[in-house]
KOLSEBA-140053 format. One record per residue: y, z, x of N, C-alpha, C, O in turn. Coordinates in nm, 2 decimals, padded with zeros to 4 digits. Atoms other than C-alpha are relative to their C-alpha. Layout:
ATOM, n.py, n.pz, n.px, ca.py, ca.pz, ca.px, c.py, c.pz, c.px, o.py, o.pz, o.px
ATOM, Y, Z, X, Y, Z, X, Y, Z, X, Y, Z, X
...
//
This chain:
ATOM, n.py, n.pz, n.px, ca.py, ca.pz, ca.px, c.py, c.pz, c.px, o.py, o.pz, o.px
ATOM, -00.12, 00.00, 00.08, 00.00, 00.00, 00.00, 00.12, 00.00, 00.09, 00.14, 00.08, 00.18
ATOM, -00.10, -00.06, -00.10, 00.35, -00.07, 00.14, 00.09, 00.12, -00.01, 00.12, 00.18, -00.12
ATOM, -00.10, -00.10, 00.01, 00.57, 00.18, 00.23, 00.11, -00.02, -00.04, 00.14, -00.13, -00.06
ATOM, -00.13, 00.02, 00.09, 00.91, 00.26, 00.06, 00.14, -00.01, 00.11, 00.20, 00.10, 00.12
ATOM, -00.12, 00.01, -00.07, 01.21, 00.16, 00.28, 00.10, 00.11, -00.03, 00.12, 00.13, -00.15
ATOM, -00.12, -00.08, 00.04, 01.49, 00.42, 00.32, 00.09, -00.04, 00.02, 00.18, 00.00, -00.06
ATOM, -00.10, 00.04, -00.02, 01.75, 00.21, 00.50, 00.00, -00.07, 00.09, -00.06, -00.03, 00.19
ATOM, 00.04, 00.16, -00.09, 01.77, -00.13, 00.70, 00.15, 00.03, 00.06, 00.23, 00.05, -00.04
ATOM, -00.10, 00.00, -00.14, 02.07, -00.10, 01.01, -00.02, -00.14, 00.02, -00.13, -00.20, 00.01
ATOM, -00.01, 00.17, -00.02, 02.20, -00.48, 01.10, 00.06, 00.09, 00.17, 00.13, 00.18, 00.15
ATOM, -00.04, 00.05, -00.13, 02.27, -00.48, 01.50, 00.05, -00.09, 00.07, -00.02, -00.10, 00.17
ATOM, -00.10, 00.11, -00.01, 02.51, -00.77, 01.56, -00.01, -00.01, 00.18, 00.04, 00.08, 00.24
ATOM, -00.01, 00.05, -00.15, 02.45, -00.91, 01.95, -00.14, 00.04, 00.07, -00.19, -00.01, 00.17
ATOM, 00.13, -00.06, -00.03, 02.13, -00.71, 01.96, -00.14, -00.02, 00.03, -00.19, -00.06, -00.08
ATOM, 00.12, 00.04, -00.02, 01.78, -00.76, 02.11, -00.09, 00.07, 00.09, -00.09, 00.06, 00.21
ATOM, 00.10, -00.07, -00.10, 01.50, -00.54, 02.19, -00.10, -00.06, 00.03, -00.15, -00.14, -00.05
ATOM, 00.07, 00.07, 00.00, 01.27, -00.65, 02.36, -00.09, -00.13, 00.00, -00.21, -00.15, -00.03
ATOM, 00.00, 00.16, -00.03, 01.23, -00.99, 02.42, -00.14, -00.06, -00.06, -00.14, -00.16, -00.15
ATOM, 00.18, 00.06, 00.07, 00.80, -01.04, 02.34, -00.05, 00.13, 00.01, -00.17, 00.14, 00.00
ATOM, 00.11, -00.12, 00.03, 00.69, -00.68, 02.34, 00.01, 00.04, -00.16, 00.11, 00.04, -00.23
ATOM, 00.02, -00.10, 00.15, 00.54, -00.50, 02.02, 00.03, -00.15, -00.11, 00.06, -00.12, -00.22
ATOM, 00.01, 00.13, 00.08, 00.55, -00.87, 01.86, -00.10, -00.01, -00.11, -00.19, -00.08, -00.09
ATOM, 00.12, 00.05, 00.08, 00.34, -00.88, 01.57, 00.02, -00.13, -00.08, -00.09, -00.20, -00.08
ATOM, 00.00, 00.14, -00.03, 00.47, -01.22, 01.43, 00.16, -00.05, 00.04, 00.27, -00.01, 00.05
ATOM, -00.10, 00.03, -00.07, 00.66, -01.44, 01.57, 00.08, -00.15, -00.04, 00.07, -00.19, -00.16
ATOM, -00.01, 00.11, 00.08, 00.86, -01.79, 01.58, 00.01, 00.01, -00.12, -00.11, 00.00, -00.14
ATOM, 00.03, 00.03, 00.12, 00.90, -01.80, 01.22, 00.13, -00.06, -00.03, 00.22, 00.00, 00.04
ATOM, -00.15, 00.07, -00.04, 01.22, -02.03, 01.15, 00.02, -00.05, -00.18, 00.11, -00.01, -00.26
ATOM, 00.01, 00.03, 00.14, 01.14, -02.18, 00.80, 00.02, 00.12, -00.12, 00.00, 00.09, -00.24
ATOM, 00.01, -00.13, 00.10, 01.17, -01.79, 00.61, 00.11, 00.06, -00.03, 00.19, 00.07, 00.07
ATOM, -00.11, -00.07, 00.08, 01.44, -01.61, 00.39, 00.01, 00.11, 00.06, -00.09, 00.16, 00.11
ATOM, -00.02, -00.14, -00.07, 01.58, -01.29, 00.52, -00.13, 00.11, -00.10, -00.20, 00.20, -00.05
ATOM, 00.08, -00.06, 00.07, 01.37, -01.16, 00.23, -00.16, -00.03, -00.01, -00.23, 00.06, -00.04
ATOM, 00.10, 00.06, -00.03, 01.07, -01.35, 00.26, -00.05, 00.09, 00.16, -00.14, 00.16, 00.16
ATOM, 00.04, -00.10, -00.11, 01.07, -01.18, 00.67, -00.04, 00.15, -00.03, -00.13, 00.21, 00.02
ATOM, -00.03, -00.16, 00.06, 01.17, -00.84, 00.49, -00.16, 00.03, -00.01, -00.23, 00.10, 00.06
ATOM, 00.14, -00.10, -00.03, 00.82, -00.81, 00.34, -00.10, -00.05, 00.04, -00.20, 00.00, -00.01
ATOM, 00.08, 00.01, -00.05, 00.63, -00.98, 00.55, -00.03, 00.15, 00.12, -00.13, 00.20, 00.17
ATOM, -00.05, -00.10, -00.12, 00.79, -00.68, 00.80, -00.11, 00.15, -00.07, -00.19, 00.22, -00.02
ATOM, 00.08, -00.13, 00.11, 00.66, -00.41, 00.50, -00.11, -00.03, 00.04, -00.17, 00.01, 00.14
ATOM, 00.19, 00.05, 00.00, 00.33, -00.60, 00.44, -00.06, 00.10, 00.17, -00.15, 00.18, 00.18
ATOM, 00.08, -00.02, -00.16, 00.28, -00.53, 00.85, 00.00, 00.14, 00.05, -00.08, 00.18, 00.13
ATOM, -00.08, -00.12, -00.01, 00.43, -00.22, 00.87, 00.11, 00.01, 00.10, 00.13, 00.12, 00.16
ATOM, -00.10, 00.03, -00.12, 00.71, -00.34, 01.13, 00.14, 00.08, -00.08, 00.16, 00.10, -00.20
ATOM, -00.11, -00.08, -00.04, 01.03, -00.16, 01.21, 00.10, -00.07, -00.02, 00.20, -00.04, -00.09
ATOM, -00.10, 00.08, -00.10, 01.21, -00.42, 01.36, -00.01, -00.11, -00.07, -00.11, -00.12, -00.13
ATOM, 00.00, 00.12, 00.03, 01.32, -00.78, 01.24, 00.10, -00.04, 00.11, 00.17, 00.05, 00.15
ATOM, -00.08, 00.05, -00.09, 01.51, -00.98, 01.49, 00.03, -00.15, -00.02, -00.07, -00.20, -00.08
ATOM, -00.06, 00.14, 00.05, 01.68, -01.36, 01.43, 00.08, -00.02, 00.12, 00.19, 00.05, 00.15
ATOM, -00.06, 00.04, -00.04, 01.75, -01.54, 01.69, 00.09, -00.09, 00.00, 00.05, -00.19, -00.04
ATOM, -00.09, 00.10, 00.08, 02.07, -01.74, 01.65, 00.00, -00.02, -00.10, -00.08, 00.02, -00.18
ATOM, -00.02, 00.07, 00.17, 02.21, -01.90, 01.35, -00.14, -00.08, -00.05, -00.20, -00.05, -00.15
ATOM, 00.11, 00.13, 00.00, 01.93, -02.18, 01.37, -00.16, 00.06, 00.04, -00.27, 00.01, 00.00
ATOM, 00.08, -00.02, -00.09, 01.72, -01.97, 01.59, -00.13, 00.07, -00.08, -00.12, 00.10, -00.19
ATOM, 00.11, -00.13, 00.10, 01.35, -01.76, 01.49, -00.02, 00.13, -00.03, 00.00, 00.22, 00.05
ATOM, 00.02, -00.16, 00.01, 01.27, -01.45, 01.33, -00.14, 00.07, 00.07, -00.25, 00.02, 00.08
ATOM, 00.07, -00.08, -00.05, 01.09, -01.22, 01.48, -00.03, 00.16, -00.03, 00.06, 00.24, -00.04
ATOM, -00.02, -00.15, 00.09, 00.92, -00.87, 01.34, -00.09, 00.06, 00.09, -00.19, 00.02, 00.14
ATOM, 00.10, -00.09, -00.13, 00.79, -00.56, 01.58, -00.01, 00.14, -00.03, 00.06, 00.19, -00.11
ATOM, 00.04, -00.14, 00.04, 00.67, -00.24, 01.55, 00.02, 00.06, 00.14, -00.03, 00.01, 00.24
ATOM, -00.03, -00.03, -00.12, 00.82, -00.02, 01.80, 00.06, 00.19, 00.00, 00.06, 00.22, -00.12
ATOM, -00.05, -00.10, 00.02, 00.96, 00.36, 01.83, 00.09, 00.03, -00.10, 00.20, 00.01, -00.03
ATOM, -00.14, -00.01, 00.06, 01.24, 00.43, 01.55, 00.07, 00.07, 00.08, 00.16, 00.03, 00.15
ATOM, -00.12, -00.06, -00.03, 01.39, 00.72, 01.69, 00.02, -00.07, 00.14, 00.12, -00.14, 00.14
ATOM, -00.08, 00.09, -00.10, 01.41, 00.56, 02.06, 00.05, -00.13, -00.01, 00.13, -00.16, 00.08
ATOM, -00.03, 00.15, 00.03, 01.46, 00.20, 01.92, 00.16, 00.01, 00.02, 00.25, -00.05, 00.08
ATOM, -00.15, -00.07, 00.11, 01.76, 00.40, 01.71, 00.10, -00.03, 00.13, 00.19, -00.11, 00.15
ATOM, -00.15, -00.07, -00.12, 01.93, 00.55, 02.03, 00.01, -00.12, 00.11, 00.11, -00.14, 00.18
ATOM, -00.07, 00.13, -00.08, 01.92, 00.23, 02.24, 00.06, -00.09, -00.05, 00.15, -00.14, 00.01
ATOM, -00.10, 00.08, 00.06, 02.04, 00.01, 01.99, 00.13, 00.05, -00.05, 00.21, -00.04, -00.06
ATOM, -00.11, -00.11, -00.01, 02.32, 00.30, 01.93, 00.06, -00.03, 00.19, 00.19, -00.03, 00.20
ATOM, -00.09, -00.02, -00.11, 02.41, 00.26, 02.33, 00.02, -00.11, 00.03, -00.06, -00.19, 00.06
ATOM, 00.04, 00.15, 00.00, 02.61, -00.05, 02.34, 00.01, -00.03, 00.12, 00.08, -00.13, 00.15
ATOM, 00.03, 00.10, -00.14, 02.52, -00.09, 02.71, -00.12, -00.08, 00.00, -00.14, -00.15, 00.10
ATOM, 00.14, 00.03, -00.02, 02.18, -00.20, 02.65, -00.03, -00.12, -00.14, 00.02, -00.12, -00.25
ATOM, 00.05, 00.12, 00.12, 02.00, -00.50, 02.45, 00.11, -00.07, -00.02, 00.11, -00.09, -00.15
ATOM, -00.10, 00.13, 00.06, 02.30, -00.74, 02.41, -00.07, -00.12, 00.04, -00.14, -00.14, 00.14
ATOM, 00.10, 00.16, 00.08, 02.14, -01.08, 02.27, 00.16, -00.06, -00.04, 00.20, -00.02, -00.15
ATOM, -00.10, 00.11, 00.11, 02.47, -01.34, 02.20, -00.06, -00.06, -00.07, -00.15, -00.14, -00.06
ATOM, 00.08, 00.11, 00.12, 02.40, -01.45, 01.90, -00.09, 00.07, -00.11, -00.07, 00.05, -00.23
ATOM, 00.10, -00.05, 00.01, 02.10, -01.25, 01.83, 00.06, 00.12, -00.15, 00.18, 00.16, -00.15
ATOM, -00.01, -00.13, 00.08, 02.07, -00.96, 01.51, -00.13, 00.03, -00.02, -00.23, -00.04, -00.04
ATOM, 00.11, -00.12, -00.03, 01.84, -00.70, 01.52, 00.02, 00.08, -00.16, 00.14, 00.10, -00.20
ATOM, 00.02, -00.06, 00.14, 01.75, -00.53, 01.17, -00.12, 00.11, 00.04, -00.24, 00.09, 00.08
ATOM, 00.07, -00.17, 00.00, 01.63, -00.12, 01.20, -00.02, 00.00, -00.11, 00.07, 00.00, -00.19
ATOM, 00.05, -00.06, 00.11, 01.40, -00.04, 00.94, -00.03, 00.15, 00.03, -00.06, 00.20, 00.14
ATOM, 00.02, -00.10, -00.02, 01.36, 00.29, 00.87, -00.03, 00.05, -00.15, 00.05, 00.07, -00.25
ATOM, 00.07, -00.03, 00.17, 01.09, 00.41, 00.58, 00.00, 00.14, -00.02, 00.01, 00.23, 00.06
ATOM, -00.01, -00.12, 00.05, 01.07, 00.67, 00.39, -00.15, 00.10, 00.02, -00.26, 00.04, 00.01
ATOM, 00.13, 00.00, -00.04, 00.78, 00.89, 00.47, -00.06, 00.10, -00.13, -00.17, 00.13, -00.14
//
């Protein structure tokens, strides 16, 4: 059964992780919503879109450390790039 989302964070320049914690990938042809619950369905954290044009990408990875690196904006800058924190309700 999926889990109940508490609140999805947009990170604007953002990119963790380049190919780690990848569960799918490339996906170019899909709706922000369409990604959304394929991310549930998986139980992923993470959604990432490269560029305007560019692919989505969904990963399962730490929240609370994910949190605090995408919070420090020295780290993970992607031009271009948005990074979407999921974070479910437990």
């Amino acid at each position: 059964m999926p889990r109940v989302l508490r609140s999805i964070q947009l990170y604007e320049d953002k990119c963790v992780g380049q190919r780690d914690h990848v569960i799918v990938h490339k996906i170019s042809e899909k709706t922000f919503g369409e990604i959304l619950d394929l991310a549930i369905t998986n139980d992923c954290n993470i959604i990432i879109k490269s560029g305007e044009n560019g692919s989505w990408y969904v990963k399962s990875k730490d929240y609370i450390k994910t949190k605090a690196e995408l919070d420090d904006p020295e780290q993970h800058y992607r031009k271009a790039h948005d990074c979407y924190l999921i974070e479910y309700k437990e």
